[in-house]
C-alpha positions as CSV (number, residue, x, y, z in Angstrom):
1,X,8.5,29.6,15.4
2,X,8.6,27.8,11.7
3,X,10.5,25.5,13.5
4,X,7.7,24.8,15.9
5,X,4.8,24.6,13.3
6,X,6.5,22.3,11.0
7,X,7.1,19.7,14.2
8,X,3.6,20.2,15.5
9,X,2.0,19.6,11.7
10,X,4.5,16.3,11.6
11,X,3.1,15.0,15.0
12,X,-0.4,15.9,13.4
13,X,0.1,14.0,10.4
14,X,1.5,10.8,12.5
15,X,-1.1,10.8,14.9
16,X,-3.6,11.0,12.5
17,X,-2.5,8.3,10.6
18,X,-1.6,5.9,13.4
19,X,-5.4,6.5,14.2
20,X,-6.3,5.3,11.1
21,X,-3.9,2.2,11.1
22,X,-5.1,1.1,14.7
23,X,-9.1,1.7,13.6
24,X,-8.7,-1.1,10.7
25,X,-6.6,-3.5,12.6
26,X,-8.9,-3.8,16.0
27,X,-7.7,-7.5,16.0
28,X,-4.8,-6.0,17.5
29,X,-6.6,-5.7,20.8
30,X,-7.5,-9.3,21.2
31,X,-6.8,-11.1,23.7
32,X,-3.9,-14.0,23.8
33,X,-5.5,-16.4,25.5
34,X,-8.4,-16.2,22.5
35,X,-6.1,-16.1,19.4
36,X,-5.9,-19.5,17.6
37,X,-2.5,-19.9,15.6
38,X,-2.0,-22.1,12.6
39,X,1.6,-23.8,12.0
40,X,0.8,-22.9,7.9
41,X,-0.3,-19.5,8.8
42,X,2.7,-16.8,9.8
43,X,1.8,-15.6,13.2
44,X,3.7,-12.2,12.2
45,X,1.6,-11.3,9.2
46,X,-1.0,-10.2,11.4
47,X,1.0,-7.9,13.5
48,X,2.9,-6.2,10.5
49,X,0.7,-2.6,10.7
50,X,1.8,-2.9,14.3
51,X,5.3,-2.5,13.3
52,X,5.1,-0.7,10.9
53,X,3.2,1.8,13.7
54,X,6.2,1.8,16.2
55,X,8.7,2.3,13.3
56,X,7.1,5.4,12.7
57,X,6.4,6.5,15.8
58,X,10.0,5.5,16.9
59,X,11.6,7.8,13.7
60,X,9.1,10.7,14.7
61,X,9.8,11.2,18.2
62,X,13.7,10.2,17.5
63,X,14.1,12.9,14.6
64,X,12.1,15.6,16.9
65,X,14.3,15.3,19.6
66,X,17.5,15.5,17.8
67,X,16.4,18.4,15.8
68,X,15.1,20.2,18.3
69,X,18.2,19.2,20.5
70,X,20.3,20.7,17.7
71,X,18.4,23.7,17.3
72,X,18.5,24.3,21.4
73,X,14.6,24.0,21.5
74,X,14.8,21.3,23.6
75,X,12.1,21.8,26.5
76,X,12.4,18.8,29.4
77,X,8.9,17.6,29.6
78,X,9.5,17.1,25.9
79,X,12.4,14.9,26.2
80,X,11.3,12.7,28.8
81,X,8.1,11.9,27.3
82,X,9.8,11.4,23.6
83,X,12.6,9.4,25.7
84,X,10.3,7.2,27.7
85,X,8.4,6.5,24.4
86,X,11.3,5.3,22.2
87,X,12.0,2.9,25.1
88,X,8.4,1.2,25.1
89,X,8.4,1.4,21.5
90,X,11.5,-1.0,21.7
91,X,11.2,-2.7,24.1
92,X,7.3,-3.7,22.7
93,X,8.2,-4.3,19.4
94,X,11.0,-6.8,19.8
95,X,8.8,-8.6,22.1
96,X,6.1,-9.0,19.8
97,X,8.9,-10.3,17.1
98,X,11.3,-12.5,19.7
99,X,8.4,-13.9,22.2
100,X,6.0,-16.1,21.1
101,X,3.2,-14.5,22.8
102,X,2.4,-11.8,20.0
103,X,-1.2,-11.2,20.5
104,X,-0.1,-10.5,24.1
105,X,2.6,-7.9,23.4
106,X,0.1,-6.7,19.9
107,X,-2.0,-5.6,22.4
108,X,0.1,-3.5,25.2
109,X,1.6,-1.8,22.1
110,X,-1.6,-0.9,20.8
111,X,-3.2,0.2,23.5
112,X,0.0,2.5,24.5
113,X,0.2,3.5,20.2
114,X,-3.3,5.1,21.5
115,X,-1.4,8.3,23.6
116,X,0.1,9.1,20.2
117,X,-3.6,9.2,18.9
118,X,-5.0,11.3,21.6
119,X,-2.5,13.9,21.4
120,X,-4.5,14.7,17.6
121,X,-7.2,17.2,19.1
122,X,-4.9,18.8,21.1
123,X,-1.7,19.5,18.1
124,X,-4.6,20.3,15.6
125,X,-5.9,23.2,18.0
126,X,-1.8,24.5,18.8
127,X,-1.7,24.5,15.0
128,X,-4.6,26.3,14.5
129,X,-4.1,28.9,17.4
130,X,-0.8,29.5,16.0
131,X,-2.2,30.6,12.5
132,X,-4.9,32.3,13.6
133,X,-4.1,35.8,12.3
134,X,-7.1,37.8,14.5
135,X,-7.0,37.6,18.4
136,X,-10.5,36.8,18.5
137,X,-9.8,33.3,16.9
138,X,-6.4,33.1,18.7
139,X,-8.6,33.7,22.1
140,X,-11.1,30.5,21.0
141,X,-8.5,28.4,19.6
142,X,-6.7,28.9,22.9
143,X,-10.1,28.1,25.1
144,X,-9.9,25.1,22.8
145,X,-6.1,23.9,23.7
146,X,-7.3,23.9,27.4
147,X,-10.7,22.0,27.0
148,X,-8.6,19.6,24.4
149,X,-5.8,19.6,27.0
150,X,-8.1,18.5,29.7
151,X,-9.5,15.9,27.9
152,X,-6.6,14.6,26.5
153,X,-5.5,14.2,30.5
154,X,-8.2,11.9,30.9
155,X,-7.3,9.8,27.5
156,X,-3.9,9.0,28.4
157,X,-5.4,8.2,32.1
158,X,-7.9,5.7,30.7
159,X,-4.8,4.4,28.3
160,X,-2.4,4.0,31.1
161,X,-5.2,2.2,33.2
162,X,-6.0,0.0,30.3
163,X,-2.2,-1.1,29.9
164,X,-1.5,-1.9,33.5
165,X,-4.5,-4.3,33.0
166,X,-3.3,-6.0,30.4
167,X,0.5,-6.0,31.9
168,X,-1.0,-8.2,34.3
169,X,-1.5,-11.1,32.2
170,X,2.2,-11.4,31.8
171,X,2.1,-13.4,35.3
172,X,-0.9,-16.0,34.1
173,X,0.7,-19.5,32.2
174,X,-2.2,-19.0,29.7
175,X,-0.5,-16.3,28.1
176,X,2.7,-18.1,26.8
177,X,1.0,-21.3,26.6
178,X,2.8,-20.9,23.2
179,X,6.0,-20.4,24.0
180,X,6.1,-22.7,26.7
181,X,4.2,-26.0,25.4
182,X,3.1,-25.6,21.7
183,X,7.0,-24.2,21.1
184,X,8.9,-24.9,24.1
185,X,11.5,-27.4,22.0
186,X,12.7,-24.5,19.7
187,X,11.3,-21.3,20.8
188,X,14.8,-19.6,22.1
189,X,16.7,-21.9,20.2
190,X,19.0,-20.1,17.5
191,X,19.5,-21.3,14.1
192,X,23.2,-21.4,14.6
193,X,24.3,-22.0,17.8
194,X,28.2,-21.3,16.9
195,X,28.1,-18.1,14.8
196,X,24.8,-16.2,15.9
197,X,23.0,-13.8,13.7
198,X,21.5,-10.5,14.9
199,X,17.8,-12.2,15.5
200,X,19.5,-15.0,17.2
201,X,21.1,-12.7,19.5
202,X,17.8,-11.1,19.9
203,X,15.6,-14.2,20.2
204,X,17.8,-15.1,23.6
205,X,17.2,-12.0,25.2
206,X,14.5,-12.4,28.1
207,X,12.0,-9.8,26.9
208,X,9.2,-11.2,28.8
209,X,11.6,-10.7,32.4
210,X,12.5,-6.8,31.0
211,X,9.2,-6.4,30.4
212,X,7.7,-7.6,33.7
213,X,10.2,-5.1,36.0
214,X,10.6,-2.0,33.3
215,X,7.1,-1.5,31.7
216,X,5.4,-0.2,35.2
217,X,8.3,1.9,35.7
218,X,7.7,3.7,32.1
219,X,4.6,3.5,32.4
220,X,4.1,5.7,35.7
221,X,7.2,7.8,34.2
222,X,5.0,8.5,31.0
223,X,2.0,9.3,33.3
224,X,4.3,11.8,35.4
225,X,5.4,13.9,32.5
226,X,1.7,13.7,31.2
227,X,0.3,15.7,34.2
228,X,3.2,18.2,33.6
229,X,2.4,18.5,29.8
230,X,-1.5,19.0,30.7
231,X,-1.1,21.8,33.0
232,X,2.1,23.5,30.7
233,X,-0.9,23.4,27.8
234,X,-3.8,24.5,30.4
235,X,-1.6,27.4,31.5
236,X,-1.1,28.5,27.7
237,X,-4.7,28.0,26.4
238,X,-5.8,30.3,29.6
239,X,-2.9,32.7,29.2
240,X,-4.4,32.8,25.6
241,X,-7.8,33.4,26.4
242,X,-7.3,37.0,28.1
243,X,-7.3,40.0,25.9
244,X,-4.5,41.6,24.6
245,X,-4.1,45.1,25.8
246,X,-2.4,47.6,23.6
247,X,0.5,49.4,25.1
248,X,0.0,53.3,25.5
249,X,1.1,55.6,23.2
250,X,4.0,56.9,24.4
251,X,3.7,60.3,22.4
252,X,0.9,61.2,23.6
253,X,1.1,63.3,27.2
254,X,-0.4,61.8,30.2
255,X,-2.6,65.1,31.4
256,X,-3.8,65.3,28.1
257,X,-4.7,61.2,28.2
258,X,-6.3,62.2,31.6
259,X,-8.5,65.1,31.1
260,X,-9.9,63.6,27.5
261,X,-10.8,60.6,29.6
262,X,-12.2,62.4,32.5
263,X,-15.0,64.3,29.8
């Protein structure tokens, strides 16, 4: 149960400051085709909050899942949905580093850094339904994990409706007008073509082709497991809703129970 509070007050904590990072970097959500790049300008230093988002979302989810893994607390809708998250996280970041479309990719990740964010209302009422210490706060913290629950349905809805939106700029030329005029010369070219380093390995990989096959596939996966997490909290804010009823006293005799409550 400690166990369980701790990992629900870390997701707490991550989500709320991922909210906070994404609220002062809005430029994120630009659009490619808009975004004006400067040769003396780095085109990363705009996207560092970014990374520095799916580094910690990445660490989360992968510490969670191996300690919970370890511990045999493990559920399945919990490793799918930490598993199909670790993969967009990768798959996003390294194509906002290695394809020179950034703003492009800065905003996919974004928008799909929001689920993280909208799972806040719903860990902050677990946590406090947990602690509550009377049932008639644990019975209106539960009412609100299935209102919360609800409404976090529809957030990741509008999310995953938002991303496939954006995804399907990846097949318009105006999007990688960088990559494939302003930097076609050198853009997958690695420093040394002999004895390639770790980015240079990374910089030929065809994000842009993974991207275009795998990210629909995740993204329905993510939406799957979503549904199943909304009704697994629905059932639980319900279930915690009805009134305890306290077992009978065994020591007390049944015809006795009977007659007092017949007077």
């Amino acid at each position: 149960m400690h166990l369980k509070r701790s990992l629900n007050l870390l997701s707490f904590i991550v989500a709320f400051g991922i909210g906070v990072i994404l609220i002062f970097n809005l430029h994120l959500y630009g659009s490619e085709k808009e975004k004006l790049y400067f040769a003396t300008e780095p085109a990363g230093d705009d996207y560092s909050d970014l990374v520095i988002v799916a580094d910690v979302v990445g660490s989360s989810y992968l510490f969670e899942l191996s300690l919970r893994a370890a511990v045999n607390e493990l559920r399945l809708e919990t490793g799918l949905h930490h598993g199909v998250t670790l993969i967009l996280v990768y798959l996003v970041r390294n194509a906002v580093e290695f394809e020179f479309a950034p703003q492009f990719y800065a905003s996919i990740g974004a928008t799909l850094f929001l689920h993280v964010v909208a799972d806040f209302p719903v860990i902050g009422s677990f946590l406090l339904r947990e602690c509550a210490n009377k049932q008639s706060w644990r019975r209106r913290f539960s009412a609100m994990l299935a209102i919360t629950g609800i409404l976090k349905f529809f957030a990741h809805t509008a999310i995953n409706l938002t991303s496939v939106i954006l995804y399907l700029d990846i097949n318009r030329d105006a999007t990688f007008h960088l990559r494939q005029v302003s930097a076609s010369a050198w853009a997958k070219v690695p420093y040394n073509m002999n004895r390639r380093s770790y980015m240079d390995t990374h910089l030929q990989i065809e994000w842009t082709e993974i991207i275009r096959i795998v990210l629909p596939i995740l993204v329905v996966a993510l939406f799957v497991v979503q549904i199943w997490a909304t009704i697994i909290l629905i059932r639980i804010g319900l279930r915690g809703m009805v009134p305890k009823i306290p077992p009978p006293d065994l020591d007390e005799d049944p015809i006795d129970s009977l007659t007092l409550a017949s007077v």
